[in-house]
C-alpha positions in Angstrom: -12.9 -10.2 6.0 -9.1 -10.0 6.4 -7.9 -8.7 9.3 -5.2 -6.6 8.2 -4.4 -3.2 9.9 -6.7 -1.0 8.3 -9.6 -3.7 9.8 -7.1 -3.1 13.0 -7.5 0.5 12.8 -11.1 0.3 12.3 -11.5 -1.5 14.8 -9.9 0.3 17.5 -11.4 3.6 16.3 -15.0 2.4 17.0 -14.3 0.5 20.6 -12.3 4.0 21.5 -15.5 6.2 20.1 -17.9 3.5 22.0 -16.3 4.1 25.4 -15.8 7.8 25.0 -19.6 8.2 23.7 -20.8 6.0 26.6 -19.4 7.6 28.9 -20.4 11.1 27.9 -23.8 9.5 27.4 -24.1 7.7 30.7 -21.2 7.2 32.7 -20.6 10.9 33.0 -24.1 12.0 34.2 -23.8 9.3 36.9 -20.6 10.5 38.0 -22.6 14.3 38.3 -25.1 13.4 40.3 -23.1 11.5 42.5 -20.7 14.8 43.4 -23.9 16.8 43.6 -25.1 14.2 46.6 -21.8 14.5 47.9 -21.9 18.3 48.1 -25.4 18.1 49.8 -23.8 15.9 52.6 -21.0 18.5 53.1 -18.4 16.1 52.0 -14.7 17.6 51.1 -14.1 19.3 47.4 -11.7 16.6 47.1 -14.5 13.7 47.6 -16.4 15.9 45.1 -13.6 15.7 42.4 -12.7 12.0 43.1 -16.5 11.1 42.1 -16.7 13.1 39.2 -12.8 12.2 37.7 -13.0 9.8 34.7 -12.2 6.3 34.5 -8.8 5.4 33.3 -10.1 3.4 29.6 -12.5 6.5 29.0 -9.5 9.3 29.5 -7.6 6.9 27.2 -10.2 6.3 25.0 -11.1 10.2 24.9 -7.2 11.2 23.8 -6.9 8.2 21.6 -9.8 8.7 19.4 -9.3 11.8 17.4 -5.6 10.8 16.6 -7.1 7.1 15.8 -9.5 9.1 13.2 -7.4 11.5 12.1 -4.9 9.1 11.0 -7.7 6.1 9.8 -9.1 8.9 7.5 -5.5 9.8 6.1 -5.0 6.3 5.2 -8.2 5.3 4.0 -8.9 8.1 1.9 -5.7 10.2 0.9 -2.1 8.4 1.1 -0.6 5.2 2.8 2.9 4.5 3.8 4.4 1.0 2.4 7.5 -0.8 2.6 9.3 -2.1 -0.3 10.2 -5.7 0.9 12.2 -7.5 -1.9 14.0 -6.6 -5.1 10.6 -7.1 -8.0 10.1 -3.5 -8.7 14.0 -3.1 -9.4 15.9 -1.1 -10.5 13.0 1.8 -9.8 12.2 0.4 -6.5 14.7 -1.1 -3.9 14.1 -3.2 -0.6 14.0 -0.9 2.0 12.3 2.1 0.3 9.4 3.9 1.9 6.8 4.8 -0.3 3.6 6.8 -0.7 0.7 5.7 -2.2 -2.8 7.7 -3.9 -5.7 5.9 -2.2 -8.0 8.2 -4.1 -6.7 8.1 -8.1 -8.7 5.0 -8.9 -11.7 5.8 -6.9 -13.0 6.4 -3.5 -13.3 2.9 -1.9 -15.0 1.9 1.6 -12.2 1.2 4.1 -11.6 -2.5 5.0 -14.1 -4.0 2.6 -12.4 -1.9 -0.3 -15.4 -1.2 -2.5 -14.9 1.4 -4.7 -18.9 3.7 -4.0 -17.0 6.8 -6.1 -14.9 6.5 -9.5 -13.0 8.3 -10.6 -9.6 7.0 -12.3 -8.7 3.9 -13.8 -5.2 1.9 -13.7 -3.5 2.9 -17.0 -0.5 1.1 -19.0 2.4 1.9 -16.8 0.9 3.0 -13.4 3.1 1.3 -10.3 0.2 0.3 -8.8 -0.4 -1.5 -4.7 -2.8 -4.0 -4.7 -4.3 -7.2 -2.5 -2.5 -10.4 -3.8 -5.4 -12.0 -5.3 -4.3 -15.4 -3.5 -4.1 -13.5 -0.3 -5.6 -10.4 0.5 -4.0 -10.4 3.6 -0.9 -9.6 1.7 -0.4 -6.4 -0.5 2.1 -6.6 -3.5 3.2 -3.8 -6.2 4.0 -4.2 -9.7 3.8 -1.9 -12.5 0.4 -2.6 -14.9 1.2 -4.2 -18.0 -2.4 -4.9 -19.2 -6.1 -3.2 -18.8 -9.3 -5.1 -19.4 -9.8 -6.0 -22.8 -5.6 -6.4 -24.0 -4.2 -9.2 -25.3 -0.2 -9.3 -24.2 1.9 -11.5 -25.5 5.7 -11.8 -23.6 8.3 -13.2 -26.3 12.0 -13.1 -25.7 11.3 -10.9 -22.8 9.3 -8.2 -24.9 6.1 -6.8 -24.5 3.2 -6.8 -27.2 -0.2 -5.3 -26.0 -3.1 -6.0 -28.9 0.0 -6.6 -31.2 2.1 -3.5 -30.9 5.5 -4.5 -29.5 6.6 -1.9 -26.8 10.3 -0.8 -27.8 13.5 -1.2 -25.7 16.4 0.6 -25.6 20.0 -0.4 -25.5 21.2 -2.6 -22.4 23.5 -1.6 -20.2 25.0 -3.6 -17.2 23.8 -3.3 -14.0 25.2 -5.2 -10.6 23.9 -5.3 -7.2 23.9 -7.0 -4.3 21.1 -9.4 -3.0 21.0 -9.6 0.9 24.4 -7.8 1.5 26.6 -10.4 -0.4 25.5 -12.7 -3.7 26.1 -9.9 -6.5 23.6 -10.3 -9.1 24.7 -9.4 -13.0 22.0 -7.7 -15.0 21.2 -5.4 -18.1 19.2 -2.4 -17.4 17.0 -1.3 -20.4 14.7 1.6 -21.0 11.2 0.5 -22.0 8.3 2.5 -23.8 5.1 1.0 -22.1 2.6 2.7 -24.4 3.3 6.4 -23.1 5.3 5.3 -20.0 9.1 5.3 -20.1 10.5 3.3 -17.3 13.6 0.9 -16.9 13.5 -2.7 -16.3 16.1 -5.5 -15.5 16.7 -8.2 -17.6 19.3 -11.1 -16.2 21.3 -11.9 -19.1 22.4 -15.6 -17.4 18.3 -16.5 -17.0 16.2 -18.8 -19.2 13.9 -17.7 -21.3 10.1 -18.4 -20.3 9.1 -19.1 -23.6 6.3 -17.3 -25.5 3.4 -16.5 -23.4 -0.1 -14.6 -24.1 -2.5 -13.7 -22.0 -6.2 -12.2 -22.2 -7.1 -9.5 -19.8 -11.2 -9.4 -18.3 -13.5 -6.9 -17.6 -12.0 -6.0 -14.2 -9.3 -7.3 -13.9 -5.3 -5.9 -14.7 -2.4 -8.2 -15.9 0.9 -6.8 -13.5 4.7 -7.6 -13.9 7.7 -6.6 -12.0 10.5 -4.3 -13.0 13.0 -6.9 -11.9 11.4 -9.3 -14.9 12.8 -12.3 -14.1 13.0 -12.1 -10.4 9.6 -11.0 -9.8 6.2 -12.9 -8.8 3.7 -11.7 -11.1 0.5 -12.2 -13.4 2.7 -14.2 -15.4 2.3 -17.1 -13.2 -0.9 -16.2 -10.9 -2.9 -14.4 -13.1 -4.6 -10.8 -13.0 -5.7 -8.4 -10.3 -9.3 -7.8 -9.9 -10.2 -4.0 -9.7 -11.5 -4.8 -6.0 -8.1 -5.8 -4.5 -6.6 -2.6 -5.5 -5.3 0.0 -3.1 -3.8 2.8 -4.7 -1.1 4.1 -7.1 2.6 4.8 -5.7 3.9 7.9 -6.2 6.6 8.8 -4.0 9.9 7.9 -1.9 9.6 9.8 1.3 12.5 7.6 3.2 14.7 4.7 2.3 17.0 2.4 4.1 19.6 0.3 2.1 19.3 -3.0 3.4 20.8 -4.9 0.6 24.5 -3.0 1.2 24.5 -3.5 5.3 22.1 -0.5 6.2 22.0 2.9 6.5 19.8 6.0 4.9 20.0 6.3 1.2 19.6 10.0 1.5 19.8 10.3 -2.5 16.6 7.9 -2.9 14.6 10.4 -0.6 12.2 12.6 -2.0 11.9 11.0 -5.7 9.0 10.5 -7.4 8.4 6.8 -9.0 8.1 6.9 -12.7 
């Protein structure tokens, strides 16, 4: 099990909910009949009240719980906040961009272990999707899904061909920016049709070609590459995504910091919906 902090969440909302309930349960009744043999005896109303007042952990545990569930559920079952940590999903997709992501378009899953008990959805060509890197689940990634089970994609001269169709490019045009506030990076930003998903991608005109590669996709399993295609960590040299490690579909910029130009909010980013 990976300890990551949904399991952290889960974990805090059943040792909260096991005070609170033992308390109410047990503790609580205790604490009763203790005030009630203090009234007998004629003790003050303050003795009363100082027997029956809860215990510090269970008043914490007792205001901490709903909000722990409220917010577990929200996660788990609805949306999740991520982070955009590096530059792979450029140019759609910058470091420092706050993101939303579906937790329920490709099925209802059991929080922690991730098993999907309810489908509904599945990935489709195109779909930025958030998933458990399959060489650490620990670790969550996002890539756009190049490949569903049963496609064959080739990549030749930095083209796409699923089963044989190539997926057209448009014209390049240059694109700059910066990398960690200084190094300025020269690229060419091109429009690509992934099947009936138009979406731009970055192509660094100085990089190496890869040479022709072709891949089979399983049952189960989903071939991923970055927008930033030659700057980006993907099934091209780890291989696919199995359907359990996925966590949701991103869908939406709801804050972004640009840390690659010294900081501040990128108040035109905000509110844009990831295509």
């Amino acid at each position: 099990m990976i300890w990551d902090f949904s399991a952290f969440m889960a974990l805090a909302l059943v040792v909260t909910g096991a005070i609170w309930g033992l308390d109410r349960l047990l503790l609580a009744r205790r604490r009763g009949a203790r005030a009630a043999v203090l009234a007998t005896e004629g003790r003050s109303e303050s003795e009363q009240q100082a027997a029956t007042r809860e215990p510090v952990l269970v008043e914490y545990a007792r205001a901490f719980f709903p909000v722990i569930l409220i917010v577990f559920l929200l996660r788990s079952f609805l949306v999740e906040p991520f982070r955009i940590p590096s530059g792979s999903m450029m140019p759609n997709l910058l470091a420092g961009d706050f993101i939303l992501v579906n937790k329920f378009t490709y099925g209802i899953r059991i929080p922690v272990w991730n098993h999907r008990v309810i489908e509904l959805n599945t990935p489709r060509h195109g779909d930025v999707m958030v998933f458990r890197f399959p060489g650490d689940p620990g670790v969550n990634y996002i890539k756009r899904v190049v490949g569903v089970p049963g496609d064959r994609i080739q990549y030749i001269d930095r083209k796409i061909y699923i089963n044989g169709k190539l997926m057209e490019q448009g014209a390049a045009t240059d694109y700059i920016y910066s990398e960690n506030g200084e190094r300025r990076v020269m690229t060419q930003r091109v429009r690509e049709q992934l099947d009936t998903t138009a979406h731009d991608i970055l192509l660094s005109a100085g990089a190496p070609l890869a040479g022709n590669l072709e891949f089979s996709v399983p049952d189960g399993q989903y071939f991923v590459m970055g927008d930033n295609r030659d700057r980006s960590n993907d099934s091209r040299y780890w291989g696919t995504v199995p359907d359990e490690n996925i966590v949701g579909r991103a869908f939406f910029i709801w804050f972004s910091w640009d840390q690659n130009n010294g900081g501040g909010v990128a108040w035109s980013r905000m509110g844009s919906r990831i295509e």
